[in-house]
Predicted model as a PDB file, atoms N, CA, C, CB and O in Angstrom, pLDDT in the B-factor column:
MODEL        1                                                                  
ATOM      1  N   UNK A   1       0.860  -1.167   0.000  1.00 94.00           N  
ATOM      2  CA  UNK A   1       0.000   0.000   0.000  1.00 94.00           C  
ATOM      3  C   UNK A   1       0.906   1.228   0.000  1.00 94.00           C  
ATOM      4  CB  UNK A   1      -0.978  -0.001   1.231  1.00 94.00           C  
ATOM      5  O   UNK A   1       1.602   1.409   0.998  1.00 94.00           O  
ATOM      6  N   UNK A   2       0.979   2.230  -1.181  1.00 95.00           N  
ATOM      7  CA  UNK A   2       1.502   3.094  -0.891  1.00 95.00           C  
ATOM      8  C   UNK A   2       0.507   4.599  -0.783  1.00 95.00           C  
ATOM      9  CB  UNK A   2       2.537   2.972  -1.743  1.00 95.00           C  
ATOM     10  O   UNK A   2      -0.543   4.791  -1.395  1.00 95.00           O  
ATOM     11  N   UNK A   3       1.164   5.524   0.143  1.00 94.00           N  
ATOM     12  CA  UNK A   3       0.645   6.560   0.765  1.00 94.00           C  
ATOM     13  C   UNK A   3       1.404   8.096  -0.508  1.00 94.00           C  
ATOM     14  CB  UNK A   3       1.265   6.428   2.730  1.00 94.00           C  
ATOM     15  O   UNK A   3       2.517   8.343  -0.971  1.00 94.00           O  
ATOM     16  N   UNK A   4       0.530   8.507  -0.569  1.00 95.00           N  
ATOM     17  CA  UNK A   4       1.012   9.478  -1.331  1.00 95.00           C  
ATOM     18  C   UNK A   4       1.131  11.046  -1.489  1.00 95.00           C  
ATOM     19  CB  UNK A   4       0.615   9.190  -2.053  1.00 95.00           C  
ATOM     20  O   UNK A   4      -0.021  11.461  -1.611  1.00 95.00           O  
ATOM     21  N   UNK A   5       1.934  11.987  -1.535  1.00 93.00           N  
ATOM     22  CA  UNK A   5       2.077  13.649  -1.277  1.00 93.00           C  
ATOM     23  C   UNK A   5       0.830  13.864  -2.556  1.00 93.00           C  
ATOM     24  CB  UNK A   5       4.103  14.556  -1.665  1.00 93.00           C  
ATOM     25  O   UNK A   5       0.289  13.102  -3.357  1.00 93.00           O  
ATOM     26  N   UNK A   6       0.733  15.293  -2.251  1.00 95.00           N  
ATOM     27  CA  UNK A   6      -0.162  15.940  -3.258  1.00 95.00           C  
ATOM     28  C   UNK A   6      -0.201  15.971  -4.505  1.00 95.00           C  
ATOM     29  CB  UNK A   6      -0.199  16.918  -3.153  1.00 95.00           C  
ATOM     30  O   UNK A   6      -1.211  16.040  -5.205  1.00 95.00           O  
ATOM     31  N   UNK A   7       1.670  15.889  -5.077  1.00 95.00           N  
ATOM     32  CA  UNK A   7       2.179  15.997  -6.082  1.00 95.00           C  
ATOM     33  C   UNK A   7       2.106  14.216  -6.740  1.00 95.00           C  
ATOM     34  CB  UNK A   7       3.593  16.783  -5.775  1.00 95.00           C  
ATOM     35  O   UNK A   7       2.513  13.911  -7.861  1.00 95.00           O  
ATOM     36  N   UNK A   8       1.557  13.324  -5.835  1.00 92.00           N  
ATOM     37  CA  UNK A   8       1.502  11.724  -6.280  1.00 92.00           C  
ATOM     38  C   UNK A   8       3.120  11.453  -6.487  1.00 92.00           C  
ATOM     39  CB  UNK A   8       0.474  11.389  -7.937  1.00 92.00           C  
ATOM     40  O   UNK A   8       3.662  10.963  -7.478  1.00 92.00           O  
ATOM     41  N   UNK A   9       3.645  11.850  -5.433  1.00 92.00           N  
ATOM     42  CA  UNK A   9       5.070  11.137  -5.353  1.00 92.00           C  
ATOM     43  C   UNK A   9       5.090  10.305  -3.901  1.00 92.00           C  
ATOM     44  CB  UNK A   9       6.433  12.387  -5.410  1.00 92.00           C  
ATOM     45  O   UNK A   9       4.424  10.599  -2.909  1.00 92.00           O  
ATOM     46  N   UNK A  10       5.853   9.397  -4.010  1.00 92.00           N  
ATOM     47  CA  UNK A  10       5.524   8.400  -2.986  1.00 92.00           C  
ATOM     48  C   UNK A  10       6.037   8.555  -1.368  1.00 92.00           C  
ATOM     49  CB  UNK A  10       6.093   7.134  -3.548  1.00 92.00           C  
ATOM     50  O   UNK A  10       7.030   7.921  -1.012  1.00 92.00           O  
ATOM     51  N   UNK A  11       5.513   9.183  -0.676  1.00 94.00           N  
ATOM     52  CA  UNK A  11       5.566   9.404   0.562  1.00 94.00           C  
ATOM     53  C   UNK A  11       6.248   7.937   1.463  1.00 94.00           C  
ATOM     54  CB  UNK A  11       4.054   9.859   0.911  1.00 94.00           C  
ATOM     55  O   UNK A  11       7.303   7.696   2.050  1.00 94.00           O  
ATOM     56  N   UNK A  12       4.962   7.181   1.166  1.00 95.00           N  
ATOM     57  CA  UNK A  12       5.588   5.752   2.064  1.00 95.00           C  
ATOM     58  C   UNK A  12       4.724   4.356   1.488  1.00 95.00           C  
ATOM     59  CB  UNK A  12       5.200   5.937   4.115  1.00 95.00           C  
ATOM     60  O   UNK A  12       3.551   4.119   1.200  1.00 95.00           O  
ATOM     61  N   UNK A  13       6.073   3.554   1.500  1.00 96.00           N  
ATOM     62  CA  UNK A  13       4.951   2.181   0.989  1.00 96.00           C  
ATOM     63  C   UNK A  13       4.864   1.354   2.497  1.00 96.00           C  
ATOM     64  CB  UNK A  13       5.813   0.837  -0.588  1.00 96.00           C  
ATOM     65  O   UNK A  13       5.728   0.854   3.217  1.00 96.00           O  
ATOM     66  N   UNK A  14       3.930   1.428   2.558  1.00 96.00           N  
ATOM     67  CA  UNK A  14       3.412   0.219   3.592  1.00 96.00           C  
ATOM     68  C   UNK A  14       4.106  -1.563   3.519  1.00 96.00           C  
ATOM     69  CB  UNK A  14       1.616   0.099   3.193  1.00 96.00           C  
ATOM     70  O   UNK A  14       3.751  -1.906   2.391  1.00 96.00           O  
ATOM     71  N   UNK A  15       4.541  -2.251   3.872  1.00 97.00           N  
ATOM     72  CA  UNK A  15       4.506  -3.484   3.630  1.00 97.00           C  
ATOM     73  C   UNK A  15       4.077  -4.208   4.552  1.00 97.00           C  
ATOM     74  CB  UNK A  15       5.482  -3.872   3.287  1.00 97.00           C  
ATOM     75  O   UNK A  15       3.910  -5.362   4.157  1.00 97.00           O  
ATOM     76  N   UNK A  16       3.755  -4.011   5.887  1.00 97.00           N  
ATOM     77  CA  UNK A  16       2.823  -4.934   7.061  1.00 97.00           C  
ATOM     78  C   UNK A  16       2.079  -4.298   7.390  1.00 97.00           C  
ATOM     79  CB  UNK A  16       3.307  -5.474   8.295  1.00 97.00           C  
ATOM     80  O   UNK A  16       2.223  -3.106   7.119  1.00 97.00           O  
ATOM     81  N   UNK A  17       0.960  -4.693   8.100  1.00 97.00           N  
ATOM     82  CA  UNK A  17       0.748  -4.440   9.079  1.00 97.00           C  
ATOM     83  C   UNK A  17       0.237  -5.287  10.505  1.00 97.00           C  
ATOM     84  CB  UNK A  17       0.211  -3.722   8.685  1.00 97.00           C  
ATOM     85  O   UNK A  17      -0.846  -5.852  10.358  1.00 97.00           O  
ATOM     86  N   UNK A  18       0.827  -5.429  11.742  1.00 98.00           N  
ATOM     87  CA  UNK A  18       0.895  -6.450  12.087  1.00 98.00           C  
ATOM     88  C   UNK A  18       0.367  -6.091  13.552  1.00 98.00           C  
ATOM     89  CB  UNK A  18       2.163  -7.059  11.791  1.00 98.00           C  
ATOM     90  O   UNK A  18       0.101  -4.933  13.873  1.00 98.00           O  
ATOM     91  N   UNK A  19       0.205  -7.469  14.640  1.00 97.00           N  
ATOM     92  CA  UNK A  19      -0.070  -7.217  15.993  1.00 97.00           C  
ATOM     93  C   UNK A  19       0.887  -6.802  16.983  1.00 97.00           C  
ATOM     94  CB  UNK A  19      -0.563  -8.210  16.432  1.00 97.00           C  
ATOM     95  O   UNK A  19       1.963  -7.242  16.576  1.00 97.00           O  
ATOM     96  N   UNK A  20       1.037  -6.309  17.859  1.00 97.00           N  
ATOM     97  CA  UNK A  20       1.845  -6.773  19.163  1.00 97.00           C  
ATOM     98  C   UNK A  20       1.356  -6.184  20.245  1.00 97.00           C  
ATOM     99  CB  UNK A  20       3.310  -6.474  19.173  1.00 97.00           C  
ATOM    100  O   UNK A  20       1.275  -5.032  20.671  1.00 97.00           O  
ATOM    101  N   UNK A  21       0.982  -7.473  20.661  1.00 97.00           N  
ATOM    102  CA  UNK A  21       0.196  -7.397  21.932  1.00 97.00           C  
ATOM    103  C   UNK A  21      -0.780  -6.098  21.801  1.00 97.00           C  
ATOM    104  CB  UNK A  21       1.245  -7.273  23.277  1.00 97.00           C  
ATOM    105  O   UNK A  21      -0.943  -5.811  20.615  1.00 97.00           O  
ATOM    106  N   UNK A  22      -1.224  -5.546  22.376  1.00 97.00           N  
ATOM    107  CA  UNK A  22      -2.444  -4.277  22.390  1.00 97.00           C  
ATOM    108  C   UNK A  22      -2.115  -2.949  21.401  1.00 97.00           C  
ATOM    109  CB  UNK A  22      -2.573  -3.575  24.120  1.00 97.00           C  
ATOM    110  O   UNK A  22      -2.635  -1.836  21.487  1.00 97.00           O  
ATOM    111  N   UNK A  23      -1.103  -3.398  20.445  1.00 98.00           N  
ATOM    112  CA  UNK A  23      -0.642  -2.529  19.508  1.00 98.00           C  
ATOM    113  C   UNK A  23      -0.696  -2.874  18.471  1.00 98.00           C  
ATOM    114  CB  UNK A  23       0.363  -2.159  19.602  1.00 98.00           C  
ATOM    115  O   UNK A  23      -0.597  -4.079  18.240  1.00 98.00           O  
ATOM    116  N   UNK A  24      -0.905  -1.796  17.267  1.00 98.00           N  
ATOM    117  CA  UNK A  24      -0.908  -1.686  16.316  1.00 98.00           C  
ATOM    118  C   UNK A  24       0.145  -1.658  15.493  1.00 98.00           C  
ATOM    119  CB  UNK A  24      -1.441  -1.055  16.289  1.00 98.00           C  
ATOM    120  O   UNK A  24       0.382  -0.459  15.347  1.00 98.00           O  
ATOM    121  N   UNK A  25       1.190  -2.501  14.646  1.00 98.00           N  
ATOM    122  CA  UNK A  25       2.498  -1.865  14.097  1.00 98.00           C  
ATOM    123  C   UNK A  25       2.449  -1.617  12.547  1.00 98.00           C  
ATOM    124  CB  UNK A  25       3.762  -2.834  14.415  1.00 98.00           C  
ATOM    125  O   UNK A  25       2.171  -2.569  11.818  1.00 98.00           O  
ATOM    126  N   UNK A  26       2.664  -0.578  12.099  1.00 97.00           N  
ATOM    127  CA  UNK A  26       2.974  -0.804  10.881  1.00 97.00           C  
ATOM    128  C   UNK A  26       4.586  -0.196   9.906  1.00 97.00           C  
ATOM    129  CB  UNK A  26       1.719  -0.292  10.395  1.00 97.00           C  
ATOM    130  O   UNK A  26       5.331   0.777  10.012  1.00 97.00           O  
ATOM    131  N   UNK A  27       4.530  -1.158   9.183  1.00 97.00           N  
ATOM    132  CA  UNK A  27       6.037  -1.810   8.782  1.00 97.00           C  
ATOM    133  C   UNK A  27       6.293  -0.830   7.111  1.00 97.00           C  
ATOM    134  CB  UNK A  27       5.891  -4.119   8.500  1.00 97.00           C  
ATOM    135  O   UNK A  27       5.412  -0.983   6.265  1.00 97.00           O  
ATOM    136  N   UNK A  28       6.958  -0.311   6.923  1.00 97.00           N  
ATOM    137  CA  UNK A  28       7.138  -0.042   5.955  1.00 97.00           C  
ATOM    138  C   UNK A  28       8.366   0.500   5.266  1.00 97.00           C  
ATOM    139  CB  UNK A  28       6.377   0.438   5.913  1.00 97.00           C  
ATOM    140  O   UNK A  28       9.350  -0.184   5.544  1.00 97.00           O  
ATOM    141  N   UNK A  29       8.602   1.411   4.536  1.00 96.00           N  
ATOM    142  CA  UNK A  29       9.861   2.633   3.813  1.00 96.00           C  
ATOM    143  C   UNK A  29       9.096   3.783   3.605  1.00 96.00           C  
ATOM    144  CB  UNK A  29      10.653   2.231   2.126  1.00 96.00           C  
ATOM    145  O   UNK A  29       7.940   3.823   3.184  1.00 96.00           O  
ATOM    146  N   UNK A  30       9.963   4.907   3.993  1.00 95.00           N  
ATOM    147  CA  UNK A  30       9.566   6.234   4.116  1.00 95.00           C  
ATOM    148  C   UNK A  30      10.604   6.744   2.474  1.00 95.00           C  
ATOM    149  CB  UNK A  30      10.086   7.018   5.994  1.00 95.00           C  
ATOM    150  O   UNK A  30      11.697   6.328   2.090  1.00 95.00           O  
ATOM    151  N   UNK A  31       9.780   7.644   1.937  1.00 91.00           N  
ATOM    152  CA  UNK A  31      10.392   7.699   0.259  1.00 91.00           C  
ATOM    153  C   UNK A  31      11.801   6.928  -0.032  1.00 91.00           C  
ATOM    154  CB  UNK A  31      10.741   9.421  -0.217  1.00 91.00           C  
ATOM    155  O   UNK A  31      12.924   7.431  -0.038  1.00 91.00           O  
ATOM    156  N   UNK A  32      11.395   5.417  -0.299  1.00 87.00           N  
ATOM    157  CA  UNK A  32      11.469   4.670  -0.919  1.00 87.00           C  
ATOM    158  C   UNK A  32      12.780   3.858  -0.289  1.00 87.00           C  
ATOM    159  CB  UNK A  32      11.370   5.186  -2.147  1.00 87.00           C  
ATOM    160  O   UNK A  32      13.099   2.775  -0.780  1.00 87.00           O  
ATOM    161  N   UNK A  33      13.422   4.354   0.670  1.00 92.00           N  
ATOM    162  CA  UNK A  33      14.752   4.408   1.182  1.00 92.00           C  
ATOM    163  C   UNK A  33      14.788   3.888   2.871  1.00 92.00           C  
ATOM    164  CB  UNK A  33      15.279   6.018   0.965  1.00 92.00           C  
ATOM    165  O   UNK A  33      15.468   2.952   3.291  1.00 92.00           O  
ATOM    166  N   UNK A  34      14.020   4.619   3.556  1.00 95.00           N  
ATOM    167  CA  UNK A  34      14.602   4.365   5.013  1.00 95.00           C  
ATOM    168  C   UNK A  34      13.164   3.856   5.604  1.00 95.00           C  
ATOM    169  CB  UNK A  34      15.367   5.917   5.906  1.00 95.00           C  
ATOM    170  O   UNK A  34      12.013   4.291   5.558  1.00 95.00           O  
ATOM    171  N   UNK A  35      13.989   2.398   6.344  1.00 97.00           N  
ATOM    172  CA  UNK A  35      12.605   1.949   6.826  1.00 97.00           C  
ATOM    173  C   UNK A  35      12.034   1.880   8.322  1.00 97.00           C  
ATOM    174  CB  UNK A  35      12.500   0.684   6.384  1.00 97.00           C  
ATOM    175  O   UNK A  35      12.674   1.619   9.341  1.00 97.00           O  
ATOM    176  N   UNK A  36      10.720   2.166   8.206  1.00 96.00           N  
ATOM    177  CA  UNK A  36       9.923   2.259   9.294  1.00 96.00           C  
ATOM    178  C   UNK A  36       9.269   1.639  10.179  1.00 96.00           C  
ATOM    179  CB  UNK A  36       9.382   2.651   9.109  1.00 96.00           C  
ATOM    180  O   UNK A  36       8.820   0.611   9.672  1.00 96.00           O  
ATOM    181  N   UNK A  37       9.046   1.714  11.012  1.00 97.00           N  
ATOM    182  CA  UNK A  37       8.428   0.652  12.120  1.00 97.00           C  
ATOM    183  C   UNK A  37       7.346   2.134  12.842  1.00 97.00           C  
ATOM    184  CB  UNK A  37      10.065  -0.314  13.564  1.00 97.00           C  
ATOM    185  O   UNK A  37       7.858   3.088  13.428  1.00 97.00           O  
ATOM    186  N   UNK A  38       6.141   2.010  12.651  1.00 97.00           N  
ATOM    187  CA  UNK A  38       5.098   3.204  13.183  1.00 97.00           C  
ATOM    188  C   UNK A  38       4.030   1.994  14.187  1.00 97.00           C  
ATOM    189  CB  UNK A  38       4.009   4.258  11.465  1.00 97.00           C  
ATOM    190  O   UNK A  38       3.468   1.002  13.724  1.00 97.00           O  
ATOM    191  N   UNK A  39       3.999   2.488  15.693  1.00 97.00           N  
ATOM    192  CA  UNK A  39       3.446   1.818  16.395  1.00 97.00           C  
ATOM    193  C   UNK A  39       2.392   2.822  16.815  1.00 97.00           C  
ATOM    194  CB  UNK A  39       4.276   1.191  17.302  1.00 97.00           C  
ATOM    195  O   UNK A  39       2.644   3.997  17.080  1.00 97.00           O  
ATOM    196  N   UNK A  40       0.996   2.175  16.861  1.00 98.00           N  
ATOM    197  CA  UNK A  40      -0.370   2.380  17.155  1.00 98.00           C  
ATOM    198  C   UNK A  40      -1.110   1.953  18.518  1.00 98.00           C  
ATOM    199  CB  UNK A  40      -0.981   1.768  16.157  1.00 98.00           C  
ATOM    200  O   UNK A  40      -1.324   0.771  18.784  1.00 98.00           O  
ATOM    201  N   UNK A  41      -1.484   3.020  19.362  1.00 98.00           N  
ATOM    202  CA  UNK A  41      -1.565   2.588  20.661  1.00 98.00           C  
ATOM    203  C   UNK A  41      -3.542   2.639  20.830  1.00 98.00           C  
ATOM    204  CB  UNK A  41      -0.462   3.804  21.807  1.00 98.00           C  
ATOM    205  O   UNK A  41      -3.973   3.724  20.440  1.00 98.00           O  
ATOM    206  N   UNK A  42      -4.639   1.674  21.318  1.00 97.00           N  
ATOM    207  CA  UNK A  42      -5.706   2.353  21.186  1.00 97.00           C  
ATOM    208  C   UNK A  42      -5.704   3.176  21.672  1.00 97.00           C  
ATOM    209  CB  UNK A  42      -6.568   1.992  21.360  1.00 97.00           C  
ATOM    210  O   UNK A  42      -6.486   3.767  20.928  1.00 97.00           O  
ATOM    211  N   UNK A  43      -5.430   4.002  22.539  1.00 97.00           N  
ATOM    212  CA  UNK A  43      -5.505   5.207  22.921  1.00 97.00           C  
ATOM    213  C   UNK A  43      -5.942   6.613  21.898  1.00 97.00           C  
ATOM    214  CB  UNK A  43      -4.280   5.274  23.446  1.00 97.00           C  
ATOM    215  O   UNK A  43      -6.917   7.360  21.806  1.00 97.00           O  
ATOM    216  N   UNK A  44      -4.164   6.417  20.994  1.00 97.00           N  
ATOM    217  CA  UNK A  44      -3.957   7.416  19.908  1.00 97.00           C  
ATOM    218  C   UNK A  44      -4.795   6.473  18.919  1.00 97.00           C  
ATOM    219  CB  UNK A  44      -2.216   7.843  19.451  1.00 97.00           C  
ATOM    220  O   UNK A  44      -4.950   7.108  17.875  1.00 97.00           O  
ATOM    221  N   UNK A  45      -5.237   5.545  18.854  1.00 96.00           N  
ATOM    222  CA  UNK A  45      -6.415   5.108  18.012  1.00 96.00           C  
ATOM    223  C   UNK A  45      -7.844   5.623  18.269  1.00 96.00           C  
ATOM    224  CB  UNK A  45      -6.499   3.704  18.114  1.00 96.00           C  
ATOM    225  O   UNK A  45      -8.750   5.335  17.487  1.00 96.00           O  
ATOM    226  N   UNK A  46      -8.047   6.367  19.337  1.00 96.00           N  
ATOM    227  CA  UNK A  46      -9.584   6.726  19.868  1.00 96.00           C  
ATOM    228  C   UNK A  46      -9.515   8.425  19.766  1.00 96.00           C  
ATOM    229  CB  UNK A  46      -9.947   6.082  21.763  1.00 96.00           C  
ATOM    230  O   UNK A  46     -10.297   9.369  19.877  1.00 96.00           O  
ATOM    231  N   UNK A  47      -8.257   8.232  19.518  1.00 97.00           N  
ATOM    232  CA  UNK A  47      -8.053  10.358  19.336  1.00 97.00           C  
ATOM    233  C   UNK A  47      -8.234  10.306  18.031  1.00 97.00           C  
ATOM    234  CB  UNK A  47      -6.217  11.420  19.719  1.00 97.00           C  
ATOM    235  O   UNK A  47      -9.004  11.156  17.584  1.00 97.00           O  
ATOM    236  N   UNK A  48      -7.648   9.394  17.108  1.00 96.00           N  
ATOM    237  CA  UNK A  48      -7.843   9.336  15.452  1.00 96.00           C  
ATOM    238  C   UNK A  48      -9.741   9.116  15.184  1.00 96.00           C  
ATOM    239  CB  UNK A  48      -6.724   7.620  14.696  1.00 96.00           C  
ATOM    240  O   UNK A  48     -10.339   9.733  14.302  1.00 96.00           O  
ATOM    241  N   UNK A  49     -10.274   8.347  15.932  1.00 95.00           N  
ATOM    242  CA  UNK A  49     -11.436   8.119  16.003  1.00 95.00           C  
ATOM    243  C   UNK A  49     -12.504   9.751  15.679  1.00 95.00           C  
ATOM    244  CB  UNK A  49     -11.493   7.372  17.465  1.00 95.00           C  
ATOM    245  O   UNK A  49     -13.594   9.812  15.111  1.00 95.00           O  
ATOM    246  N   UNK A  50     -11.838  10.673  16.168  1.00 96.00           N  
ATOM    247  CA  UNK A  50     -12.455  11.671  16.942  1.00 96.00           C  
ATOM    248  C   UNK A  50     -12.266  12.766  15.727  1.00 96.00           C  
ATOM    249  CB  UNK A  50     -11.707  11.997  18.541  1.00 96.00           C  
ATOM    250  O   UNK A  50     -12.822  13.864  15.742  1.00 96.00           O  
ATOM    251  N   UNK A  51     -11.341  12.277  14.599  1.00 97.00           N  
ATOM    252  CA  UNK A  51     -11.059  13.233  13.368  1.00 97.00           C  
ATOM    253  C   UNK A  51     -11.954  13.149  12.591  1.00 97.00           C  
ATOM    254  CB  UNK A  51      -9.924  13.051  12.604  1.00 97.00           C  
ATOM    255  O   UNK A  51     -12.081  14.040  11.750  1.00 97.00           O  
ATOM    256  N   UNK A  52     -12.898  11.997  12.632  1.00 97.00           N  
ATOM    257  CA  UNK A  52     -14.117  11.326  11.710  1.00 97.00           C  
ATOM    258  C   UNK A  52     -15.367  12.126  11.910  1.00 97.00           C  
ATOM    259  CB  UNK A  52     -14.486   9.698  12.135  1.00 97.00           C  
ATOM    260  O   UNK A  52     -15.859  12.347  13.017  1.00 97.00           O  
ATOM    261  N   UNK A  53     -15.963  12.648  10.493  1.00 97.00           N  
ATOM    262  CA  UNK A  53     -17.394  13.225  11.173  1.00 97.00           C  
ATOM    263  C   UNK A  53     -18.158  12.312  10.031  1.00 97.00           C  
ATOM    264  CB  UNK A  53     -17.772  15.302  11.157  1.00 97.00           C  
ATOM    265  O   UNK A  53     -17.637  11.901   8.994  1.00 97.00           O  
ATOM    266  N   UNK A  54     -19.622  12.072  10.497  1.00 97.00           N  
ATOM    267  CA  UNK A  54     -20.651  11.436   9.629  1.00 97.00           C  
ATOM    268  C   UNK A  54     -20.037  10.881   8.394  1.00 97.00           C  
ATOM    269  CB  UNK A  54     -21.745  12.425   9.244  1.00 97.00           C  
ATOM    270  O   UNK A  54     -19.747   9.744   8.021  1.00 97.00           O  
ATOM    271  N   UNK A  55     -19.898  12.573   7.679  1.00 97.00           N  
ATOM    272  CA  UNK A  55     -19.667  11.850   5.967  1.00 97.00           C  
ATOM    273  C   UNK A  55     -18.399  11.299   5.916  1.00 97.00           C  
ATOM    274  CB  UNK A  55     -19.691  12.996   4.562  1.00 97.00           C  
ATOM    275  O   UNK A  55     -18.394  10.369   5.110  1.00 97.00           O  
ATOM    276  N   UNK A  56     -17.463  11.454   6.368  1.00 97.00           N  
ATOM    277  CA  UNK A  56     -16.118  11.333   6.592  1.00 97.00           C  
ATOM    278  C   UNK A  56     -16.306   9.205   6.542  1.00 97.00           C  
ATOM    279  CB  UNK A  56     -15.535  12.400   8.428  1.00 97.00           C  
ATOM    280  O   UNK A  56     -15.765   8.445   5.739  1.00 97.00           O  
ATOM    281  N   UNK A  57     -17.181   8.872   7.628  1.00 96.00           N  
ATOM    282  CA  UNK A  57     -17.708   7.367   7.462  1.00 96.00           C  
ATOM    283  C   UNK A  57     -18.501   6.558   6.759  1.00 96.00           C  
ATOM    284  CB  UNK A  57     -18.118   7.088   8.196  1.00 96.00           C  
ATOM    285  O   UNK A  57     -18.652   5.337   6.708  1.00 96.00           O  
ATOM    286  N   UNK A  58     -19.097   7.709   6.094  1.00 97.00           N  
ATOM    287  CA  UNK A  58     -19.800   7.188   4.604  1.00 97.00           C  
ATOM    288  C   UNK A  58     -18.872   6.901   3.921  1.00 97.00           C  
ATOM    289  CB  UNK A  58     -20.659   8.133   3.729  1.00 97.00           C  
ATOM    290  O   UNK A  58     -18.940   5.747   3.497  1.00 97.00           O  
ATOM    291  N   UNK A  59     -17.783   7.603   3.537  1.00 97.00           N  
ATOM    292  CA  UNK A  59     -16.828   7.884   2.507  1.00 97.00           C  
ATOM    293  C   UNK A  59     -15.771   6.495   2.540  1.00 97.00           C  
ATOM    294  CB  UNK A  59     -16.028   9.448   2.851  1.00 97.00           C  
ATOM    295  O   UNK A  59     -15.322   5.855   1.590  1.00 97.00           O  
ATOM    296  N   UNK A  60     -15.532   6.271   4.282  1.00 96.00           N  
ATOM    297  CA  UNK A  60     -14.824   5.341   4.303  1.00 96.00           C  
ATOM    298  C   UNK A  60     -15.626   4.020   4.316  1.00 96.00           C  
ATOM    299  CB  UNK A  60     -13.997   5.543   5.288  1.00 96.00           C  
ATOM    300  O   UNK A  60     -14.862   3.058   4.229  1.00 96.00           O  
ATOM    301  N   UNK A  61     -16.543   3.776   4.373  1.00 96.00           N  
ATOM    302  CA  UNK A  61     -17.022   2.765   3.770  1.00 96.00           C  
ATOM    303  C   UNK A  61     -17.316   2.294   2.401  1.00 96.00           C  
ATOM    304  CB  UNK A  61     -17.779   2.724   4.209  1.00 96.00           C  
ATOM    305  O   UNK A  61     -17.572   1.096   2.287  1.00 96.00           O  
ATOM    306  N   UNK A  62     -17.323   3.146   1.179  1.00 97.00           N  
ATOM    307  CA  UNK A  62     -17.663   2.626   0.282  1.00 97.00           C  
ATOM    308  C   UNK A  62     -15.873   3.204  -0.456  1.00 97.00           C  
ATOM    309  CB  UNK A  62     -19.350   3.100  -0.258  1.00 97.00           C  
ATOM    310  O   UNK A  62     -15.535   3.186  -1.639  1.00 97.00           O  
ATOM    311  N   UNK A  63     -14.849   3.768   1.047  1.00 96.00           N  
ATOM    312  CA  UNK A  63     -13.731   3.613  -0.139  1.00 96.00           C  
ATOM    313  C   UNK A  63     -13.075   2.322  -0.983  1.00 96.00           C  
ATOM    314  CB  UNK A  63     -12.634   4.126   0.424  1.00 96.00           C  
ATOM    315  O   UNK A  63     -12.648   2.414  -2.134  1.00 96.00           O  
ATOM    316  N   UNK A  64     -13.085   0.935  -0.065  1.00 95.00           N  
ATOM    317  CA  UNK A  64     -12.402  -0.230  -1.253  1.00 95.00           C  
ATOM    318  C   UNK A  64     -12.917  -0.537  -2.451  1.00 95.00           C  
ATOM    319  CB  UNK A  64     -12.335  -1.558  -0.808  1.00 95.00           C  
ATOM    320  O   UNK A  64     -12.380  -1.414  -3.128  1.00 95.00           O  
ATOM    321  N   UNK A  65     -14.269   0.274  -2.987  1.00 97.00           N  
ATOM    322  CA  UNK A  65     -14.880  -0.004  -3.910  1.00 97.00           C  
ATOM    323  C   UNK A  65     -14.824   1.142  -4.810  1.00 97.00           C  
ATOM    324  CB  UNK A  65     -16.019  -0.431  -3.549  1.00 97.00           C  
ATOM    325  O   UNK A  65     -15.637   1.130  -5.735  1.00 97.00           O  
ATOM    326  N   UNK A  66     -14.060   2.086  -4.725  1.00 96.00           N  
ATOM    327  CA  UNK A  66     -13.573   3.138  -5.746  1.00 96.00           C  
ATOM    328  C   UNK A  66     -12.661   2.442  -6.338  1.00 96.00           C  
ATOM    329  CB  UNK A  66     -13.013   4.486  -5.249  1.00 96.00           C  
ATOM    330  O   UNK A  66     -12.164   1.383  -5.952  1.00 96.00           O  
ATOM    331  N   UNK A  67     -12.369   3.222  -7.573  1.00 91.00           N  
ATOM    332  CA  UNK A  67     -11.624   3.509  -8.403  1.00 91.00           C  
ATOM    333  C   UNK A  67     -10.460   4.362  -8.121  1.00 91.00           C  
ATOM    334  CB  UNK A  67     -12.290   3.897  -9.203  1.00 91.00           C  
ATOM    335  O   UNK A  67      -9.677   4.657  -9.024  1.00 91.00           O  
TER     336      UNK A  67                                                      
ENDMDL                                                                          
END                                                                             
């Protein structure tokens, strides 16, 4: 999965994403070169929660089915 700047140049490719213990990790390269390990706590998962309004969850539900 790659993540992308405005300009569609490649910010970061994803290559895991995995468990540990009550965490979230995800595994990847930051432009294209140096690699990452980004850990997800629920905590800072319930503050991300809180960026979401209504349409914002419409949107993400029917995103795997875009184009």
């Amino acid at each position: 999965m790659k993540l992308t700047a405005a300009d569609r140049s490649e910010l970061m490719n994803v290559s895991a994403i995995e468990r540990d213990g009550d965490l979230l990790v995800i595994k990847g390269k930051i432009f294209g070169a140096m690699p990452m390990t980004a850990k997800l706590s629920p905590a800072e998962f319930r503050k991300g929660l809180g960026l979401l309004d209504f349409k914002l969850v419409l949107f993400l539900l029917t995103f795997p089915f875009r184009r």
